[in-house]
Backbone as CSV, one residue per row, in Angstrom:
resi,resn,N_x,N_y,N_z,CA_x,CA_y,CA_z,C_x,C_y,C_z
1,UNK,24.853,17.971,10.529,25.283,18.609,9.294,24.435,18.120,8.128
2,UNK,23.631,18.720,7.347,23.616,18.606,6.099,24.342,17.884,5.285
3,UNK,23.467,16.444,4.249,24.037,15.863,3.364,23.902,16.715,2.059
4,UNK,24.698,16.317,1.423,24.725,16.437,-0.382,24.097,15.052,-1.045
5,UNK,23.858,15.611,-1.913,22.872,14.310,-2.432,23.520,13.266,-2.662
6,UNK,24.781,12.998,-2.990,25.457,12.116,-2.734,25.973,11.157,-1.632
7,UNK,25.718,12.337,-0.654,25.785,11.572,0.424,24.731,11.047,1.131
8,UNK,23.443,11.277,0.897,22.477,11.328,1.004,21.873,9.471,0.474
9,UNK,22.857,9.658,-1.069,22.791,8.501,-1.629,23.772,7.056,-1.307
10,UNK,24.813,7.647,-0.409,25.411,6.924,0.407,25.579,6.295,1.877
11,UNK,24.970,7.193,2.370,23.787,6.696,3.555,23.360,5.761,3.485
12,UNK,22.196,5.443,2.463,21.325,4.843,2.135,21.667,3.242,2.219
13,UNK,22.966,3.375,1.286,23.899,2.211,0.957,24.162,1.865,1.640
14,UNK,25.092,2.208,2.631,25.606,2.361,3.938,24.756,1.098,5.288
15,UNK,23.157,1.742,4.772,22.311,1.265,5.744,22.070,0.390,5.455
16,UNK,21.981,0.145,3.672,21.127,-1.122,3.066,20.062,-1.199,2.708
17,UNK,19.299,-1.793,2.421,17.956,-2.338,1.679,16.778,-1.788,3.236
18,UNK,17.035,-2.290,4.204,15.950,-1.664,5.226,15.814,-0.399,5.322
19,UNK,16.910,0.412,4.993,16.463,2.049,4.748,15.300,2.156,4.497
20,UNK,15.099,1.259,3.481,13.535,1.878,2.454,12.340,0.508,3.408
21,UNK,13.042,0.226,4.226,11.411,-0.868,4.789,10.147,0.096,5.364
22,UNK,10.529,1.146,5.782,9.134,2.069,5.934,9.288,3.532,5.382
23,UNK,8.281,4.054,5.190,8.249,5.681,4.667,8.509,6.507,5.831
24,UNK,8.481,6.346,6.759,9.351,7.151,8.025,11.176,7.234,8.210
25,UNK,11.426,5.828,7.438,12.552,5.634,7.662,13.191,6.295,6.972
26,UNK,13.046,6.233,5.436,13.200,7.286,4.095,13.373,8.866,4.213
27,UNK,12.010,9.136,4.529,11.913,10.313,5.052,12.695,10.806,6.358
28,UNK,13.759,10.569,7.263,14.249,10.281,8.227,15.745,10.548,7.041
29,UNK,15.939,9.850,6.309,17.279,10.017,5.604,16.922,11.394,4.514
30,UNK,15.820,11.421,4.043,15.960,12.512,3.182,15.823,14.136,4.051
31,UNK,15.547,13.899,5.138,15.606,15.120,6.012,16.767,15.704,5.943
32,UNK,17.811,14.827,5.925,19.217,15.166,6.130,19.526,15.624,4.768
33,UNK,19.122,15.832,3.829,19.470,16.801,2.542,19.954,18.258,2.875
34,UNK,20.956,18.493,2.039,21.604,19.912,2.828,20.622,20.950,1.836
35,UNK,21.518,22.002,1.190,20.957,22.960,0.806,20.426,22.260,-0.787
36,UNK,19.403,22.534,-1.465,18.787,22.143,-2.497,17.625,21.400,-1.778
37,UNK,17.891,20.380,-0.706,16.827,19.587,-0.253,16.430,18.111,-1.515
38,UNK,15.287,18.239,-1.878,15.120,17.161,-2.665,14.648,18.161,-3.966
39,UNK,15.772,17.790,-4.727,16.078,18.625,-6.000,16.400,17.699,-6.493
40,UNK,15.430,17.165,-7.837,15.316,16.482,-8.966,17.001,15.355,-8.934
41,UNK,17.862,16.254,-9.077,19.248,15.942,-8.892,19.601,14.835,-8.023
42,UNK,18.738,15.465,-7.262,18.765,14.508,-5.152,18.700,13.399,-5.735
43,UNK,17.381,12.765,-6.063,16.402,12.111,-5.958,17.443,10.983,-7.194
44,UNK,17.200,11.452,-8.334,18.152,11.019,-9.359,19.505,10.644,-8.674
45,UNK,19.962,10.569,-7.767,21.477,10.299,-7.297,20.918,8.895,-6.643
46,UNK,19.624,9.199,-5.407,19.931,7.775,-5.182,19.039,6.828,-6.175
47,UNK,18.660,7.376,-6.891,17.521,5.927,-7.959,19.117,5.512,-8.442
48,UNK,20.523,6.764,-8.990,21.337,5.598,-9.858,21.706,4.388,-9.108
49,UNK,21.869,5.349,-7.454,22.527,3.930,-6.410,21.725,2.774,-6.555
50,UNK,20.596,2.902,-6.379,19.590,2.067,-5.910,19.627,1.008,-7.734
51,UNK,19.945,1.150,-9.296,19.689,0.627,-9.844,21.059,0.077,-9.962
52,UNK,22.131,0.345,-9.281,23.178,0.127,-9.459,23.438,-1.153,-8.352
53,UNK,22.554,-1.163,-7.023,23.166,-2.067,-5.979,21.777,-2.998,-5.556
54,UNK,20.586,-3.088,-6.706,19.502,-3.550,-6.422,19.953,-5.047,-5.670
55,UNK,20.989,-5.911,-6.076,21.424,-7.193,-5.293,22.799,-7.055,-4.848
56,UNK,22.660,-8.075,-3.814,24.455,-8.334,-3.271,24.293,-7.468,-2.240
57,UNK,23.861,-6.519,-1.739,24.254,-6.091,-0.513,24.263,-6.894,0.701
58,UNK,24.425,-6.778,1.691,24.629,-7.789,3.165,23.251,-7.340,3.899
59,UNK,22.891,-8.457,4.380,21.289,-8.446,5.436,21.677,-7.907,6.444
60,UNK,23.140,-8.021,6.943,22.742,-7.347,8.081,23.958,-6.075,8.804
61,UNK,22.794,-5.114,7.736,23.217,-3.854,8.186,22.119,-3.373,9.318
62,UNK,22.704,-2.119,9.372,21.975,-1.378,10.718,20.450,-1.591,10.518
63,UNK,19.913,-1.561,9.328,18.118,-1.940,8.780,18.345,-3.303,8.791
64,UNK,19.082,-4.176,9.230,18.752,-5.873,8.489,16.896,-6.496,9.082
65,UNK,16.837,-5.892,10.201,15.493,-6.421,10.682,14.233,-5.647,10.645
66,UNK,13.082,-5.849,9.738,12.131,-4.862,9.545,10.916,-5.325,10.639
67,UNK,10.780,-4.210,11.106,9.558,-3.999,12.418,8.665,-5.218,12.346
68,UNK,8.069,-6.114,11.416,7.118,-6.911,11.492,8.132,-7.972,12.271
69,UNK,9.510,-8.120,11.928,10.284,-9.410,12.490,10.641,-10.329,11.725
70,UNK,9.841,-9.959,10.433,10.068,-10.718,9.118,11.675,-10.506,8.732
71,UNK,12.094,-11.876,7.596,13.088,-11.610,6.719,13.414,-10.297,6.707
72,UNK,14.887,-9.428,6.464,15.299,-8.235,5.811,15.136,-8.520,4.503
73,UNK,15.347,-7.710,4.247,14.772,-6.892,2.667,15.876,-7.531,1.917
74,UNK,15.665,-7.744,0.868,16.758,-8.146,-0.365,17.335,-7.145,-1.578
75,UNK,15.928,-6.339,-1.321,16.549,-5.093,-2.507,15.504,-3.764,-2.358
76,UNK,16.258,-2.779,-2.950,15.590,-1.874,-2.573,13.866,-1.628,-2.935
77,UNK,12.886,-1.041,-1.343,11.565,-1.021,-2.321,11.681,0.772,-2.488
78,UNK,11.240,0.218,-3.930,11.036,1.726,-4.507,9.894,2.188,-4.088
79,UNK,8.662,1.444,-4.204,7.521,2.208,-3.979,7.579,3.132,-2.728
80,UNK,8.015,2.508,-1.674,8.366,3.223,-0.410,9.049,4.058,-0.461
81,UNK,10.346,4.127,-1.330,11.101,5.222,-1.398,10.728,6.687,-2.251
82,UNK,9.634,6.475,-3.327,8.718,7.032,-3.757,8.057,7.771,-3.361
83,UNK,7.121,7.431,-2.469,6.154,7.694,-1.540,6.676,8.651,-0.542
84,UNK,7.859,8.096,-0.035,8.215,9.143,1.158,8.655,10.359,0.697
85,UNK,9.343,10.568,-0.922,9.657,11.600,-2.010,8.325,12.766,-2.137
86,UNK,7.421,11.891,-2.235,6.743,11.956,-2.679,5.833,13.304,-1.703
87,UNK,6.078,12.701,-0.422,5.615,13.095,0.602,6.129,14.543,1.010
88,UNK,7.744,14.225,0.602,8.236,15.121,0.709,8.851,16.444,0.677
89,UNK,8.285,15.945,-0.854,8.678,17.010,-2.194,7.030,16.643,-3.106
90,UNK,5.895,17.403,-2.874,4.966,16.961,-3.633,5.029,16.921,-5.550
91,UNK,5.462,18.290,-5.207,5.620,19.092,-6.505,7.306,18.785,-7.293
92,UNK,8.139,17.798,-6.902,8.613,17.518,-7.723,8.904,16.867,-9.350
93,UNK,9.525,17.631,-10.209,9.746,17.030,-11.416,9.988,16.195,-11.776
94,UNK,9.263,14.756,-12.014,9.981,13.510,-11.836,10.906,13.614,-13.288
95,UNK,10.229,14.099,-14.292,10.767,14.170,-15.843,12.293,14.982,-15.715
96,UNK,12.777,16.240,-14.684,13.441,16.293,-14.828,14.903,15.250,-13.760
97,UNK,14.090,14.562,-12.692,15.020,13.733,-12.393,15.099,12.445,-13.027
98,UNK,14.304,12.312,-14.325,15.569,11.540,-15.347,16.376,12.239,-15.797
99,UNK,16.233,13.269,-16.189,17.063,14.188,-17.354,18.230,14.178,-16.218
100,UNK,18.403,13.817,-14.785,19.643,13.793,-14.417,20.894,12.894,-13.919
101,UNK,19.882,11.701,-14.726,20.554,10.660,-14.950,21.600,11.038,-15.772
102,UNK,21.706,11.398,-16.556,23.238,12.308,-17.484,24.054,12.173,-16.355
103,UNK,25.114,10.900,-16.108,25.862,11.249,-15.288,27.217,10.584,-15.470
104,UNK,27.924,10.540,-15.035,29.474,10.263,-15.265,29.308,8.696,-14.657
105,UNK,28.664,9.010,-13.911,28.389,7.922,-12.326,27.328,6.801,-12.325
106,UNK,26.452,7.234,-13.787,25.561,5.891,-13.925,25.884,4.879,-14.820
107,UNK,25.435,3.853,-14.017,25.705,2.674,-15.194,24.086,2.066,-14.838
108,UNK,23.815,1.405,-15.791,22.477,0.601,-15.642,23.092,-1.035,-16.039
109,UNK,22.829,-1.998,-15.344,23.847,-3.304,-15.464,22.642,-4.021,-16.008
110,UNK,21.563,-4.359,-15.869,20.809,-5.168,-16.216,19.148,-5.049,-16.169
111,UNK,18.746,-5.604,-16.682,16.945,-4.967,-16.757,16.536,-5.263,-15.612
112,UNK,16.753,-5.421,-14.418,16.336,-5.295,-13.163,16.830,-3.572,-12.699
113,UNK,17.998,-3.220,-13.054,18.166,-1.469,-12.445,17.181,-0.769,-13.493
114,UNK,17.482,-1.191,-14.413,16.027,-0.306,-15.272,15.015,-0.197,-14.478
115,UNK,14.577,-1.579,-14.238,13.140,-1.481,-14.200,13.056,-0.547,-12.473
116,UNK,13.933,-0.569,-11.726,13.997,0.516,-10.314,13.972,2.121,-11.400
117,UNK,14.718,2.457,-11.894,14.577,3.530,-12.769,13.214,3.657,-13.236
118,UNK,12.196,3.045,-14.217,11.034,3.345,-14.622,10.158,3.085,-13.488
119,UNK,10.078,2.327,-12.541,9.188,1.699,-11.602,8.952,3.254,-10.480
120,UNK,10.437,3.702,-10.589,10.102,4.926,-9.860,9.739,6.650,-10.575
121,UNK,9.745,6.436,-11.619,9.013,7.469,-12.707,7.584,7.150,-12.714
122,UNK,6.774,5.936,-13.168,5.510,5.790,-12.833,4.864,5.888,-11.814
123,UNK,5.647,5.265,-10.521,4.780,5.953,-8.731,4.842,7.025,-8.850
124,UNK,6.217,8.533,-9.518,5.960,9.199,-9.269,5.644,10.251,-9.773
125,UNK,5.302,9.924,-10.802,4.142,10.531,-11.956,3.698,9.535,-12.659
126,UNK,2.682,9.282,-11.838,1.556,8.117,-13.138,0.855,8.547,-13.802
127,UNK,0.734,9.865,-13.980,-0.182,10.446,-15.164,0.353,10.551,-16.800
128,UNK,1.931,10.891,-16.209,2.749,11.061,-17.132,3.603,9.859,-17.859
129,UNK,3.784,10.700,-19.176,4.526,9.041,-19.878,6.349,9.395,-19.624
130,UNK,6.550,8.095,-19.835,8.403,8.010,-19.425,8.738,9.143,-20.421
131,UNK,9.392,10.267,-20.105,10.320,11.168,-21.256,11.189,10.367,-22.411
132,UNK,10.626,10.575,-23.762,11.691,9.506,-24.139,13.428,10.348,-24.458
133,UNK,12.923,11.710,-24.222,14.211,11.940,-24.040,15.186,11.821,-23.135
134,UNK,14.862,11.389,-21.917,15.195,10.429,-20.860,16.636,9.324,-21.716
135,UNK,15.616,8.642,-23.047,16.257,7.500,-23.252,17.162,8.035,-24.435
136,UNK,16.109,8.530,-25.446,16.984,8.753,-27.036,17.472,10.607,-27.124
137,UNK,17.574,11.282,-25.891,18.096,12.800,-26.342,19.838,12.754,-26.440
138,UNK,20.216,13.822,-26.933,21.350,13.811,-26.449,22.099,13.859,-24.864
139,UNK,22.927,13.334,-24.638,23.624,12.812,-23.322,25.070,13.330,-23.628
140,UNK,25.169,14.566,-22.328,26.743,14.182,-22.197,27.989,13.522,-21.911
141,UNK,27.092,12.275,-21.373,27.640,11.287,-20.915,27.045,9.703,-21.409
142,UNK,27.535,9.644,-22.494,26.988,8.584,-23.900,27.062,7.194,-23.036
143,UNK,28.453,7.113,-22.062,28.380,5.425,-21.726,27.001,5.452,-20.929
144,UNK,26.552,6.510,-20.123,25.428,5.809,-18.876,24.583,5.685,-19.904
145,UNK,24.186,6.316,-20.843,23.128,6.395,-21.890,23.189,4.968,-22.959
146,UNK,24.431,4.672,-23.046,24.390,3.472,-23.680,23.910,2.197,-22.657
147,UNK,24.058,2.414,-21.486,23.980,1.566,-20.694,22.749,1.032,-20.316
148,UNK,21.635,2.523,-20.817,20.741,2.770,-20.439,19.812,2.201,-21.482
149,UNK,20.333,1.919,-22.558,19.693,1.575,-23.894,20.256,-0.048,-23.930
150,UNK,20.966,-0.179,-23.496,21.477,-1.501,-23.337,20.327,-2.395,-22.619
151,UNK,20.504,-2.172,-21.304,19.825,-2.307,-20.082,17.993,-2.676,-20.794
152,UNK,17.613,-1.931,-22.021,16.172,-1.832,-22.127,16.279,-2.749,-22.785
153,UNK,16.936,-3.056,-24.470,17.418,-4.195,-24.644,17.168,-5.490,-24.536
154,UNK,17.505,-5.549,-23.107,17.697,-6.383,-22.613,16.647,-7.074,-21.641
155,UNK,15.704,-5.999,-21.876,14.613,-6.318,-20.699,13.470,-7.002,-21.482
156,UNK,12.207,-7.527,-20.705,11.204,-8.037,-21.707,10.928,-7.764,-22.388
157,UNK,9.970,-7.957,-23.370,9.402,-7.021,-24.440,8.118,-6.335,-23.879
158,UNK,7.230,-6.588,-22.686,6.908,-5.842,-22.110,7.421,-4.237,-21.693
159,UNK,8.067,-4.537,-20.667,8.704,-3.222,-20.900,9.400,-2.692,-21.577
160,UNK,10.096,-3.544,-22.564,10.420,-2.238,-23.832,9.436,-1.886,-24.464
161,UNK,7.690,-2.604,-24.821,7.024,-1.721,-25.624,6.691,-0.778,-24.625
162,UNK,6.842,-0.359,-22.865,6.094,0.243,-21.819,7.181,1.629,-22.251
163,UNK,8.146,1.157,-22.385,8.770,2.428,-22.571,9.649,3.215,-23.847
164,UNK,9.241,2.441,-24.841,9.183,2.984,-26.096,7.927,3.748,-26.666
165,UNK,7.034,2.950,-26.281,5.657,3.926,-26.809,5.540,5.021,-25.772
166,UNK,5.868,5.069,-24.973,5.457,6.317,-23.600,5.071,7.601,-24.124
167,UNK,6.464,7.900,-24.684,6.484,9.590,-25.193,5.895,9.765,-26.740
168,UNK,5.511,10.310,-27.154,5.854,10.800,-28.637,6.648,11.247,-28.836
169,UNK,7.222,10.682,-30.236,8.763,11.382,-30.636,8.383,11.734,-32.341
170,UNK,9.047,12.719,-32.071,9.106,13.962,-33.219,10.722,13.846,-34.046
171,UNK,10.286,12.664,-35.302,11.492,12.673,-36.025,11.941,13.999,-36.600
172,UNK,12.922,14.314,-36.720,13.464,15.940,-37.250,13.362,15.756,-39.010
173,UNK,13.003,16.835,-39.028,12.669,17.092,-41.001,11.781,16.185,-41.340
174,UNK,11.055,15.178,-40.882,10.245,14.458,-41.126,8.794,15.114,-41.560
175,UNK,9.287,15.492,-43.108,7.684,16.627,-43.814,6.762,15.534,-43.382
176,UNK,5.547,16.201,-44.156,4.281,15.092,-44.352,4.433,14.756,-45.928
177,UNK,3.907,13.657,-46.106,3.917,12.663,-47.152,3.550,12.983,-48.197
């Protein structure tokens, strides 16, 4: 049966941090996308999981052991999970799977889920700068957005100048001088 992106994003969880130890494996869970497939939406469901459960999960889920024999994974790798997106959906909108972070269901806890949030906007458009309407548009859902502004905050000043300068922003009524 066909997942919903939610479930899709619960899987994932489900499995743990080794989900994402190879791009076969990824791709293997995103197959199971029902109707939409990997629709901006998708994709955006599991980055909230993934910035939401980056620590604390248990080593040993069904992924606890990755093929080399090495340690399991401690947190999710994005790049891999990226990549296999990536693979999968070439032509996806990464700009609009922030815009679907707008969710009832996100929280951003600390500048480590951020940085899974931007870390996976740059693999998957590195040409492009972070939307800053991503950060400062209107939101129908103000707490994830506060959370989200919180979260930056809170992070180095590295990446807050990485993702404050990104976009150009166009103050409103702002004549010329």
């Amino acid at each position: 049966l066909p997942l919903s992106a939610s479930q899709v994003a619960e899987a994932m969880l489900d499995l743990g941090y080794g989900s994402c130890a190879t791009t076969d494996s990824v791709l293997e869970l995103l197959s199971c996308a029902g109707e939409g497939g990997l629709a901006p939406g998708s994709v955006a469901q599991v980055l909230m999981m993934m910035a939401q459960t980056h620590t604390g999960l248990p080593s040993d889920g069904f992924f606890s052991a990755t093929p080399e024999g090495s340690a399991p994974p401690t947190t999710w790798d994005v790049p891999t999970f990226v990549a296999a997106v990536k693979s999968a959906a070439p032509s996806l909108d990464w700009g609009a799977v922030m815009s679907h972070l707008d969710s009832s269901s996100f929280q951003v806890r600390d500048a480590a889920g951020l940085a899974i949030i931007t870390s996976a906007f740059k693999l998957g458009s590195p040409a492009a700068n972070f939307p800053s309407i991503a950060l400062f548009g209107r939101w129908k859902h103000t707490k994830a957005q506060l959370s989200l502004l919180t979260s930056l905050l809170q992070s180095p000043p590295e990446a807050q100048h990485l993702l404050l300068a990104a976009s150009p922003r166009v103050v409103p009524g702002g004549g010329g001088g």
